[in-house]
N, C-alpha and C positions, 0 to 999 in steps of 0.2 A: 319323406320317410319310407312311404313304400317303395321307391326306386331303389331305397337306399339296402333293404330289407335283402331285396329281389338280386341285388347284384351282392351284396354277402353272401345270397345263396348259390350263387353261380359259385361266386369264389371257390365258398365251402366245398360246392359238388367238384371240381374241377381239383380240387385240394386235392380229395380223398381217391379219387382218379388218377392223380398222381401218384399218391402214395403205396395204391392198390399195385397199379403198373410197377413203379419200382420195386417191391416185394417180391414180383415174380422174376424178377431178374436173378441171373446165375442159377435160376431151377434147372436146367438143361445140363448144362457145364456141376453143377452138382450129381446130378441122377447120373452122370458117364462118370463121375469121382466112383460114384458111390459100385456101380457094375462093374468098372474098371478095362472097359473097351470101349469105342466110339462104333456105332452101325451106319454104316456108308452106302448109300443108295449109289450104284453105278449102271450102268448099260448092260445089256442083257449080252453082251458080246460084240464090243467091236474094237478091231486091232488100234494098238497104239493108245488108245483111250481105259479101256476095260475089258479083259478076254482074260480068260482061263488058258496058264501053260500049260505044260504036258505034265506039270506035275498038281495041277488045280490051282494054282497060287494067279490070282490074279493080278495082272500086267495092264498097264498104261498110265498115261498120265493123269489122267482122273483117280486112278486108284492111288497113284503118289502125293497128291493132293491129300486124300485122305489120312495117308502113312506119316504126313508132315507133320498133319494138323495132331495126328497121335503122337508124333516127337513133342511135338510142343508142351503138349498139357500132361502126360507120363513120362518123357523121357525117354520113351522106347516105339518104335516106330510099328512094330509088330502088332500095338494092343488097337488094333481092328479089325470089325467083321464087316462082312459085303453080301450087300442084299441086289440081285443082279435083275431089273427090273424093265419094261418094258416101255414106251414112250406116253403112254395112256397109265399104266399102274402109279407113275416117278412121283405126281402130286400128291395123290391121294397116299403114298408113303408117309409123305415127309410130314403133312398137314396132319394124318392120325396118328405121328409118333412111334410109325414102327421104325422110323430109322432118324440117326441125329443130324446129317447131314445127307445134300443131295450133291454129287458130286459125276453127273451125267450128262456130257454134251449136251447141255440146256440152256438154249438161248436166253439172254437178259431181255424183256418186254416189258412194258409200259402196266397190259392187263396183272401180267406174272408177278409182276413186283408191287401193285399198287391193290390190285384184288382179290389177291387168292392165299392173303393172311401171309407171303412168303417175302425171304429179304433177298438179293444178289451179295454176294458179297465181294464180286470183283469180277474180273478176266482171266481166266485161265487160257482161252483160247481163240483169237478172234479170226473169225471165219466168212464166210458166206454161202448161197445157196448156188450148186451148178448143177451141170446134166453132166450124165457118163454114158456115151454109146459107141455102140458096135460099129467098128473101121467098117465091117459092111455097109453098114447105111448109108454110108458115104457123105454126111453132114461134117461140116467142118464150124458151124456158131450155129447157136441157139435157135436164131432168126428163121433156118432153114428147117425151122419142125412142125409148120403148120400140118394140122391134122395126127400128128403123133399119138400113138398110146404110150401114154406114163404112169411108171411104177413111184407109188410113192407110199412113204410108213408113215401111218394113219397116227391122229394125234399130235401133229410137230406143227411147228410155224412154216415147215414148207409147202403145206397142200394152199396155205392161203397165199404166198409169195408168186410161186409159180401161175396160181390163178390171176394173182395182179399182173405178171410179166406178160403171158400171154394175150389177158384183151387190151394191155397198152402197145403191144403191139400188132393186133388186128389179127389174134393168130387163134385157130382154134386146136383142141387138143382132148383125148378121152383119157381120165386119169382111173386107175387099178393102184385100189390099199389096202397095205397091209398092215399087219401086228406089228410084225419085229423086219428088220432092213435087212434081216438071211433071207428073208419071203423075199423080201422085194427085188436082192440080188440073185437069188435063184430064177426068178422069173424074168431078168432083164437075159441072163444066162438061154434061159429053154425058148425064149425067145417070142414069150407072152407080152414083152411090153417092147417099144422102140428103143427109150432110152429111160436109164433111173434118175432122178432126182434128189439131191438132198444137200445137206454141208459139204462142200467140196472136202474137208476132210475123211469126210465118212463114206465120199466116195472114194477118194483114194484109199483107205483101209477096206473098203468090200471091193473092191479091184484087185487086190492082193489076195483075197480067199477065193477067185473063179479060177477055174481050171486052165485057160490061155489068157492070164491079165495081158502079154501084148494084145492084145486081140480089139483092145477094150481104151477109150479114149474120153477124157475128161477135156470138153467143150470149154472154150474161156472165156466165155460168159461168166460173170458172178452178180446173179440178180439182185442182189439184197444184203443186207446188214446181220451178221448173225455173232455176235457177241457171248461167247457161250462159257460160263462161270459156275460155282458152286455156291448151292441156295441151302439158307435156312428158315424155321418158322420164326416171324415176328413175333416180339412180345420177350426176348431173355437179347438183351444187349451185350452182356458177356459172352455168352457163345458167339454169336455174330461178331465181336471183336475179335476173339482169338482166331477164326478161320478165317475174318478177313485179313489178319495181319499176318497170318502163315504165310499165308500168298506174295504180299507185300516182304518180308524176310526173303523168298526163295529169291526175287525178281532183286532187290537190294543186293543181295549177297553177289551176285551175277555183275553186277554192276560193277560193286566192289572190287572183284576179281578174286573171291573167296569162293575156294570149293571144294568138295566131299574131301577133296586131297590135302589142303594146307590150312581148313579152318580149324584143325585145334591147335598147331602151328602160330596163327593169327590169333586165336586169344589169349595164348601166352606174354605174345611180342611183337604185337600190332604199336607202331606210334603213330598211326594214323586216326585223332580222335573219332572221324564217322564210322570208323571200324570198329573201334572202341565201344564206342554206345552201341553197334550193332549186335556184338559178340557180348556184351556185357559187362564188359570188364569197367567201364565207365556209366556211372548211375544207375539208377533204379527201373528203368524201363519193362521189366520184365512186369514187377509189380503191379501199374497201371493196369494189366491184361489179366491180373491172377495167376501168372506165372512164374516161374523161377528165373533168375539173371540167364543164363544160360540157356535160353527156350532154341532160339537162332544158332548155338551152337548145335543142338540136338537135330535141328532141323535140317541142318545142310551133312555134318557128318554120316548120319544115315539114311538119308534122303535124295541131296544132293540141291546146289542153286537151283533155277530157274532152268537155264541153258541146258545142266544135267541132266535133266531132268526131258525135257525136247528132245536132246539128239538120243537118250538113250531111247525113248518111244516114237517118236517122230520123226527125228532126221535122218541125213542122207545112208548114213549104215546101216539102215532099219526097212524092211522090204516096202515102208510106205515114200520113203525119201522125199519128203514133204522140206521145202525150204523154207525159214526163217521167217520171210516176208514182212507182213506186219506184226509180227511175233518176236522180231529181231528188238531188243531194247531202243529207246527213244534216242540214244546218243549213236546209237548203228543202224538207223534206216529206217526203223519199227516205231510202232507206235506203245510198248508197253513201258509202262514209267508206274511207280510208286511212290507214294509218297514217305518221307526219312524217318527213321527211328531216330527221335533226337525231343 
């Protein structure tokens, strides 16, 4: 009888712990109803990703990410603001609710996603760590940098990456960090550090802001796994669904072969049922997420697919001319795949 007591109280507690959790769901995705913008934590400036035009409006793929996830739940891509943060500030944002989403070249981790109260909600951009140094130096791989000084921005997954690569390979090396990755390129620049280190992305966008980018050579080496996605706080499963599934729509739609250009087009007079369920026009799918049939339409008309969305900040027209790589969809060489609205 006492076992029996003892494990109805388990139950009980474990009930109410459910109940509790699920209540607090759609708090998030309510409170952005309620303001009527979404606050998007992005990078304190860096090209292709999050940087301020010439007219303040901020640019990159991260910030479109964000503009998506606003098509989706208002309809209009516009209803977001941007909190432009530093790599050490981005957590402590996201975790005290000054912003609803974090959407900053921030790698997916094991600690990030399991300890620090935060969710992944996918891939936006999979990456890795490399070095960028001056054609002086006269280094052509990684290997050849024992004794180097390196610049790296304090707070990221690359100060510990780079510390594993180099005593796996017997090398030694003096590292100089900073704040934000302007320090750290200014100073591979003035000629304070050998070479910079980071996302080989973020090295090719701080390559594009030095004064002689020929001058300047990203090593091909890539040490490490850097998976870099847009996070939320655990605990409201609704928000976490819609921003993961924005992602999922953009990378879809791209598949598809639907874009800013012919998807209203396509959801007139698509007879391709997986288009159909994409666009709306077939079943209730919007619903499931809190949204309206037409979430996907809203998303790529003023947004743009997946692809769009790349070349217009990343690819080869764009001063970072970053190729495809493993970014190119699973059916073209790449590894990005979603799973189907259906």
């Amino acid at each position: 009888m006492k076992m029996l007591k003892s494990t109805l109280a388990v139950l009980t507690a474990a009930t109410v712990l459910g109940v509790s959790s699920f209540a607090q769901a759609g708090a998030t995705l309510d409170a952005i109803q309620k303001k009527g913008f979404i606050q998007c934590g992005v990078s304190d400036g860096l090209p292709g990703f999050s940087v301020p035009d010439a007219t303040g409006k901020i640019q990159g793929i991260d910030a479109d990410v964000c503009r998506a996830v606003a098509a989706a739940v208002f309809g209009d891509a516009t209803k977001v603001k941007f909190s432009q943060l530093n790599a050490k500030e981005r957590f402590t944002a996201l975790q005290s609710g000054e912003i609803d989403v974090l959407s900053r070249n921030t790698t997916w981790t094991s600690s990030r996603d399991a300890g620090m109260g935060l969710m992944f909600t996918g891939v936006t951009y999979y990456d890795g760590v490399g070095f960028l140094a001056n054609k002086k130096l006269g280094v052509k791989s990684a290997k050849e940098l024992d004794g180097a000084t390196i610049c790296i921005q304090a707070g990221t997954t690359t100060e510990l990456n780079v510390s594993d690569y180099f005593r796996a390979n017997g090398l030694k090396y003096t590292p100089i960090t900073f704040d934000t990755s302007d320090e750290s390129a200014k100073s591979l620049e003035s000629g304070r550090c050998d070479v910079l280190t980071s996302d080989k992305s973020q090295l090719y966008a701080q390559r594009s802001k030095l004064a002689s980018p020929g001058d300047y050579v990203v090593l091909p080496e890539t040490i490490s796994k850097e998976p870099l996605g847009p996070v939320v706080r655990k605990g409201d499963e609704d928000w976490f669904s819609i921003v993961k599934w924005t992602l999922f729509a953009m990378l879809n739609a791209e598949e598809a072969g639907i874009t800013s250009k012919n998807v209203l087009e396509e959801a007139k007079s698509t007879k391709n049922p997986d288009v159909a369920r994409l666009l709306g026009g077939d079943g209730e799918y919007g619903k499931d997420l809190k949204l309206p049939k037409d979430w996907v339409v809203k998303i790529v008309s003023q947004v743009g697919n997946y692809g769009e969305v790349f070349e217009r900040n990343l690819g080869k027209s764009t001063p970072l001319a970053i190729d495809r790589g493993l970014n190119a969809l699973w059916n073209n060489g790449g590894i990005q795949y979603a799973p189907p609205v259906r």
